[in-house]
C-alpha positions in Angstrom: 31.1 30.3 -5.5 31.8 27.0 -4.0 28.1 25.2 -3.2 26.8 21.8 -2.5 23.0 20.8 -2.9 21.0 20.8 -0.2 17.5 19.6 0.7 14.7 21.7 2.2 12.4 20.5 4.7 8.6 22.2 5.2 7.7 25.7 4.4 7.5 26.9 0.7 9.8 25.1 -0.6 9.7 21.9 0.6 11.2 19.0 -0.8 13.7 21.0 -3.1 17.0 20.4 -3.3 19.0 23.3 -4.3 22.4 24.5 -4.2 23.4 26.4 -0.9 27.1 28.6 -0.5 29.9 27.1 1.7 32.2 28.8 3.4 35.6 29.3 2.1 37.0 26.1 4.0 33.6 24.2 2.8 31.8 24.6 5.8 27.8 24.7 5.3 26.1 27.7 7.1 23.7 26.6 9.8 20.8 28.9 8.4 19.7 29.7 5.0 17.3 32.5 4.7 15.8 32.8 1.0 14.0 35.5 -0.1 10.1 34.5 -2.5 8.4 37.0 -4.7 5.9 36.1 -7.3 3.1 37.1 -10.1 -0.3 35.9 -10.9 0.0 35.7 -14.4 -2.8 38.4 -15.9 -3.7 39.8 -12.2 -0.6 42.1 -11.9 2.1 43.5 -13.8 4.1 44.2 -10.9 5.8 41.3 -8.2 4.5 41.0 -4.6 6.3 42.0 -1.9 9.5 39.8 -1.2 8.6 37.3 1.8 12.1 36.0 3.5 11.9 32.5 4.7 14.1 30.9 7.7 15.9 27.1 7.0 18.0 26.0 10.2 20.7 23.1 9.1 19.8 19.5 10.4 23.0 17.8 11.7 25.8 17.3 9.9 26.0 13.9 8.1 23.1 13.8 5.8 23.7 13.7 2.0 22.8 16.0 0.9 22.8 18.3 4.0 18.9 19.1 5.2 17.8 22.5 6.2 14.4 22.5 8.2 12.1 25.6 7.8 12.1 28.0 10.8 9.6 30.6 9.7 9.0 33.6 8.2 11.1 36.2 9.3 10.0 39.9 10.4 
């Protein structure tokens, strides 16, 4: 899985840089949507529903690439 790291701008995950799949001729996609879930320690013993979150590429000559948060999708 070929990946670069990337950095993520607003939403829930902002400021993290992480690594983000390239195409097969390296190419970086021009959205990222990344699924959250989580557990409150001692409140549940089961995960909340998954949320998916929208990141929309911002140009194409930062290092590392940015991704800007779009919203929550449907």
């Amino acid at each position: 899985m070929p990946a670069v790291e990337a950095w993520f701008v607003g939403g829930p995950i902002d400021g993290r840089i992480m690594p983000v799949e390239t195409g097969a001729d390296g190419s970086l996609p021009q959205a990222v949507d990344l699924p959250q879930t989580g557990v409150y320690v001692g409140a549940t013993d089961q995960a909340s529903a998954v949320i998916h979150y929208r990141y929309v590429r911002q140009g194409t000559d930062g290092e590392p690439p940015t991704f800007r948060y779009a919203g929550q999708l449907p």
